[in-house]
N, C-alpha and C positions, 0 to 999 in steps of 0.2 A: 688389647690386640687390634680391636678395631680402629682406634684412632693410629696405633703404627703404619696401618696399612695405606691411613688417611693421607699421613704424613709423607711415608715412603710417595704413594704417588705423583702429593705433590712436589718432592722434589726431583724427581725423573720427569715430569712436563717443565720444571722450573730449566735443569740440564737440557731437555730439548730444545725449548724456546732459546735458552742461552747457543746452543750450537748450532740452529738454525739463523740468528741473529750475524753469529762470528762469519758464518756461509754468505750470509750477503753482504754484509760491511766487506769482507774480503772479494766479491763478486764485484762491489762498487766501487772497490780500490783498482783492481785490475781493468775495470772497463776504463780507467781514464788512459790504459794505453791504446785502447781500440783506435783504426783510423778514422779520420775525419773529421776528430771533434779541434783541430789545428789548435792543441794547450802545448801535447808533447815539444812540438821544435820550438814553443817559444821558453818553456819550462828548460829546456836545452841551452838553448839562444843564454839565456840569464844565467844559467850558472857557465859558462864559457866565456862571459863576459865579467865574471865575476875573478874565476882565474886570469885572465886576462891583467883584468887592474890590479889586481895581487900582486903578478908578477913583474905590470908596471913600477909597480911600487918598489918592489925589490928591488929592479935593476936600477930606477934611480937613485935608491940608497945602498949600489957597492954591493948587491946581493948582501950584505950583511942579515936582513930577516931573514933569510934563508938557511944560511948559516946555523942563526941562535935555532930557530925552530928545529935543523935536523939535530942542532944540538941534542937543545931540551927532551927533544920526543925520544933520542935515546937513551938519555937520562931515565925517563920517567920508564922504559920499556925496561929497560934491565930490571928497576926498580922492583916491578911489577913482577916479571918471571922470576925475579929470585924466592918470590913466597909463592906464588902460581908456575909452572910451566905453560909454557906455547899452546900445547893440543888444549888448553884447559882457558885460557885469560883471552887466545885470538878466536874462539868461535861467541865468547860472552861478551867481549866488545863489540865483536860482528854482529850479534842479535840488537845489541843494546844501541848498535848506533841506527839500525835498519828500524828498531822502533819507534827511533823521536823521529826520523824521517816520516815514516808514515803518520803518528802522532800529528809532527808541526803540518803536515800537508792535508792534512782531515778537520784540525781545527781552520785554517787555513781559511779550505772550502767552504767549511761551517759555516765561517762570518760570513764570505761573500754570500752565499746562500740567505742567510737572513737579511744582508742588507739587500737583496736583491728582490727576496720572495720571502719575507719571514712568514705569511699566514700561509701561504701553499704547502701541499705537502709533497707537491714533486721534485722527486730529490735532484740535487744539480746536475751532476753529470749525464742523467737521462734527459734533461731540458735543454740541455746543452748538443746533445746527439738530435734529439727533435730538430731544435732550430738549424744547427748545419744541414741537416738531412731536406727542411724545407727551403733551406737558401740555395741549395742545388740543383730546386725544383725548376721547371721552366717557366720563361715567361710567356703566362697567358695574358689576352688583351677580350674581355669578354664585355661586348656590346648591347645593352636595351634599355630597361626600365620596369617598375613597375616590382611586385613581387615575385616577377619571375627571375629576373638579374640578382635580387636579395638571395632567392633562395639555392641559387647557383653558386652562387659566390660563398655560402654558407657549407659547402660539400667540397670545394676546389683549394679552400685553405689550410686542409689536411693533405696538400699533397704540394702546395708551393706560395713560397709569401712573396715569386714575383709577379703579381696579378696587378691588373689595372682594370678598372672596371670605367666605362667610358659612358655615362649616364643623359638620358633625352633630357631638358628642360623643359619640355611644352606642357607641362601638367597645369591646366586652369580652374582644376575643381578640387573640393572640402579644403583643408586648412593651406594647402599648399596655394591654392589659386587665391584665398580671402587676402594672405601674406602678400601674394604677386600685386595684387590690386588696391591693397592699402597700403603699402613699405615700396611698394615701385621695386620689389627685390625675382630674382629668377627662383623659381617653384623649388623648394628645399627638400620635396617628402622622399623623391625616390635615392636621393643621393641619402639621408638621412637612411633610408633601408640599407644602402647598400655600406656604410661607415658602419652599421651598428652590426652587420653580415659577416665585415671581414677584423671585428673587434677583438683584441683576446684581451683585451682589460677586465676587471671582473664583474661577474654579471650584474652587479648591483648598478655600474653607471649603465651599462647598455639597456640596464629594463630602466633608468631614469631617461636617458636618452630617447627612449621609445615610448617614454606615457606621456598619456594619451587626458588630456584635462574633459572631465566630466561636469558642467553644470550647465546653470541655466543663464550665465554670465555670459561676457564675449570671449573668453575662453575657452566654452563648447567646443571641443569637434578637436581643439587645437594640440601638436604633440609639444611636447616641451623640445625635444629636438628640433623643429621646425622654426622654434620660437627662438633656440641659439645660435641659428643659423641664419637667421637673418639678421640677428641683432649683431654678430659678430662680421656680417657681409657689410654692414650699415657702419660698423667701427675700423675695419678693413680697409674699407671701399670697392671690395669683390669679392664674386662667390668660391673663386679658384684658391685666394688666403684663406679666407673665411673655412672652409673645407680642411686644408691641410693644416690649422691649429688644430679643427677637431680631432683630425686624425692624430693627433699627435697626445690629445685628452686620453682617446680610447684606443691606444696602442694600436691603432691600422695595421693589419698585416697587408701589404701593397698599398696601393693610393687607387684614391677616386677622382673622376675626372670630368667635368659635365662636356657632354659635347659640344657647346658655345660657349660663349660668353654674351649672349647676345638676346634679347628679350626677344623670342620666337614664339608666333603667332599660327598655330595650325590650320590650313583649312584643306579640303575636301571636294573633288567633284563626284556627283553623284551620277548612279547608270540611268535614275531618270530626267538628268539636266540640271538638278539642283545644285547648287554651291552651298556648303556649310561653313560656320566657321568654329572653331575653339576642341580645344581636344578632348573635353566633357560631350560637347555635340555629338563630335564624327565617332566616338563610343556607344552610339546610341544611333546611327544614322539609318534612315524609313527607307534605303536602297541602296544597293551595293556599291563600294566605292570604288571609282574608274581612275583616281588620281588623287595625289596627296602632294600639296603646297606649303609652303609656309611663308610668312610676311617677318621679317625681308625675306627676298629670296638671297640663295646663296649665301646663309652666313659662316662667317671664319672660325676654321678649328682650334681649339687652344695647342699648343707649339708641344704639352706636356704629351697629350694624346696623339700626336702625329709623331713623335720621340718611340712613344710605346709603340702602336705600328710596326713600325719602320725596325723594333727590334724584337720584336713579337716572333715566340717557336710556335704560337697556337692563336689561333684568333675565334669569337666564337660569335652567331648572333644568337639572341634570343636563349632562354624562354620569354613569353611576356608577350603583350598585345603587339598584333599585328599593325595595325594603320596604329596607332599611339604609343607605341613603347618601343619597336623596334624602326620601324619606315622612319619614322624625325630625325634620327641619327645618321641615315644615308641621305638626307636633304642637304646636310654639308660635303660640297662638293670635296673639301681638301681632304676629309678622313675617304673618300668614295678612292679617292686617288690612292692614298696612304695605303688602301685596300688593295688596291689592284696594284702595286708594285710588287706589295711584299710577297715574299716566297712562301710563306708559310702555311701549314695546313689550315684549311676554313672549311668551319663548318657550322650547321643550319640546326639549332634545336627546337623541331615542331613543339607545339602546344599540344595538352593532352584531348582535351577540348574546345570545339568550335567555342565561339563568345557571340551570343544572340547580338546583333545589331551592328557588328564589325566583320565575323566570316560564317555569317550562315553557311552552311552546304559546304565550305570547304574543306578537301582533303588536304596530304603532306602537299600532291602534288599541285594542289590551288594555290597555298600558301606561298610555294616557289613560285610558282607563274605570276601572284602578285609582288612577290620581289623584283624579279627580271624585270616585270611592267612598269613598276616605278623606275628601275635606273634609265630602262627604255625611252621614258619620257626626260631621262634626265641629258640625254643621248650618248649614254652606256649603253654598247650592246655586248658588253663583257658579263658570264658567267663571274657571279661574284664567289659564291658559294656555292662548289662543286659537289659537295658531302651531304648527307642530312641525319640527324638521328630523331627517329620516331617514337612511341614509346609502341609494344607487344597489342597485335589486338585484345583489347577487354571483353571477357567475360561478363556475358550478362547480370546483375545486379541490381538490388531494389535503389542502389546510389547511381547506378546510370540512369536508371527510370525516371529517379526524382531531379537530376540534370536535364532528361528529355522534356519531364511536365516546362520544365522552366525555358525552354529552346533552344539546351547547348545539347552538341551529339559528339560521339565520340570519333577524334581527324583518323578518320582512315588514312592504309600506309599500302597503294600498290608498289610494290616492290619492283615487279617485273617491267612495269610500264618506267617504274621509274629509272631503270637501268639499263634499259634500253634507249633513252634517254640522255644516259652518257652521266648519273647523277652515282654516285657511291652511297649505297642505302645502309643505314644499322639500324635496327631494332633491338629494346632492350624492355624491362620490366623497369619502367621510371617513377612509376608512381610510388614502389618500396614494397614489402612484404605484409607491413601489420594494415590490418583494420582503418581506415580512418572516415572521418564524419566529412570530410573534400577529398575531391581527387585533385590532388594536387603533386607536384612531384618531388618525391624526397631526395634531400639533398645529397647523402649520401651513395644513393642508387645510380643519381644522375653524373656525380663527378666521377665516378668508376665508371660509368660507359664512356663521360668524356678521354678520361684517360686512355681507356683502353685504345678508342679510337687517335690518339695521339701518338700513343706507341708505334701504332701499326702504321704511323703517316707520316712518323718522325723524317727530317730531312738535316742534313747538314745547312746547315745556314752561313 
């Protein structure tokens, strides 16, 4: 008895599993008419093409196939009802041909499916509604460096794969600056964050892309992305090819873009009179900085990046250092210009935390007055970025504490001053919800407040 019952069980889970199966294979078969995924009008398109030639064919041979065919099929139809009737032979054809349809169109999908993603298990046609749904997205053009543009960029590709990310060159320290100064090549590390950021290749190359060599050799410090990236600018002859094979390795969602082509040298005047120079220094600078230069001056924007601009629904700066990750990128006059034409909404995303030795003491609203300051000197006196988004004042915490021991504090956001000011202020919780051992800002928290403020700023263009 007891094993009957064992039995009966399992074949009522075996029947469930069976008719909740049938519920989705049927569920997956119907979603391929849903709008948007543009299969149905070409699936269309082909068999109307198909009759089409059919019927070419026929009328150049005299309609005669036409003929024999209505012949035959009522041949074979009589045939047929004389041992069957109608109500009984026209709904078992009916079924039986609506089955190899769906049959030949599932195997169909199958294959493409494995030649396309055998080891995945995301089934086609929701990969397929994804991607259209992200090709829809708009185009953002999101400008800095540094791990702040990685991690931006790492939240903004769930919501669109037309991003450019428009990255500083001036990086002259650890492995990216030893590459600058022995390969004569432009600083590969932050473009290499931001390729591996907006990657959907599978994670295996992105975490190869991203390590990081360990020893006591001259490989110390070095990433092996850094290390492809030069050797590839060096077989190329520039870092703009060089870039877009990679991107091509690691399946780029959007493209990366550096903002020169031009081996840009940073330097710094300081409030006590000093001049520094390199952008390992001015991260580290003994007094506030009053201005930010670079050698040459004025260098030319790549043609890719003044394209994006120029068709850009969203433009963003920042996250990411102040004088080194974000200012270098407005030192090129053509993207400054690129900037100020375009219609599009612009907007300023503060840093959660000051950075000891670049913005002591500053708030959201320092952060913009050293922007304004630099185009100032650039002789811009155009609002570049009218918008800001700040992260939620923080709550006290033993992790703010241990940021304060260290001399970072957290950027204050007056609202009021700042809107009075004529600045459109948003505050959001950027850092994310769980626990973490940095405050740093999570990607997913920050691309839903960019959104949101995108929505709300949308323009026809």
């Amino acid at each position: 008895m007891h094993q009957r019952l064992i039995e009966r069980r399992r074949q009522r889970i075996l029947r469930t599993s069976q008719q909740k199966d049938f519920v989705s294979r049927s569920r997956r078969a119907f979603s391929w008419l849903m709008p948007g995924l543009v299969v149905k009008r070409w699936m269309l398109t082909s068999g109307l093409g198909l009759l089409l030639a059919l019927l070419g064919a026929a009328i150049w041979a005299d309609l005669k196939p036409i003929y024999w065919m209505i012949e035959t099929l009522s041949f074979v139809l009589a045939a047929i009802t004389k041992v069957l009737p109608r109500s009984i032979t026209g709904p078992i054809v009916l079924i039986f041909g609506g089955g190899l349809i769906l049959w030949g169109q599932s195997r169909s999908f199958g294959s493409i499916q494995q030649a396309l993603a055998p080891d995945k298990d995301t089934v086609l046609v929701d990969a397929l509604r994804a991607k259209s749904k992200l090709n829809r997205g708009p185009n953002i053009v999101a400008i800095g460096g540094g791990t702040g543009l990685s991690t931006l960029l790492k939240g903004l590709k769930r919501f669109s794969s037309n991003i450019t990310a428009i990255v500083t060159v001036a990086d002259d320290g650890g492995s990216s600056g030893l590459l600058r100064r022995e390969l004569g090549v432009q600083p590969p590390g932050d473009i290499r964050n931001c390729l591996a950021a907006l990657s959907t290749e599978e994670p295996l190359m992105t975490r190869l892309f991203q390590y990081r060599f360990s020893s006591s050799g001259v490989l110390d410090g070095h990433s092996f992305g850094n290390l492809f990236l030069s050797a590839l600018t060096a077989i190329t002859g520039n870092l703009e090819t060089a870039i877009t094979a990679s991107s091509r390795i690691l399946a780029v969602q959007g493209q990366v873009v550096p903002a020169t082509n031009v081996d840009v040298k940073l330097w710094a005047e300081l409030e006590n009179g000093d001049r520094i120079e390199g952008e390992s220094a001015i991260g580290n600078a003994p007094s506030p900085i009053v201005r930010l230069g670079c050698i040459p001056e004025k260098p030319p924007a790549l043609p890719r990046a003044l394209e994006a601009i120029a068709n850009a629904e969203l433009i963003l700066l920042g996250p990411g250092s102040l004088y080194t990750s974000l200012l270098p990128n407005l030192l090129v006059p053509e993207l400054v210009e690129a900037i100020q034409s375009s219609r599009a909404p612009k907007l300023y995303i503060c840093n959660l935390m000051t950075q000891p030795g670049e913005t002591d003491g500053l708030d959201v609203g320092g952060h913009l007055r050293a922007i304004e300051a630099q185009l100032a000197s650039l002789g811009i006196h155009q609002r570049l970025f009218g918008a800001v988004l700040a992260q939620d004042d923080l709550d006290p915490s033993p992790l703010i504490d241990h940021y304060k021991a260290r001399g970072a504090e957290p950027v204050n956001c007056d609202q009021r001053n700042l809107r009075t000011q004529g600045y459109e202020v948003m505050q959001a919780s950027l850092q994310g919800g769980r626990a973490t051992a940095t405050l740093r800002h999570d990607p997913r928290s920050l691309s839903i407040a960019v959104m949101r403020f995108f929505r709300n700023n949308k323009r026809d263009l």
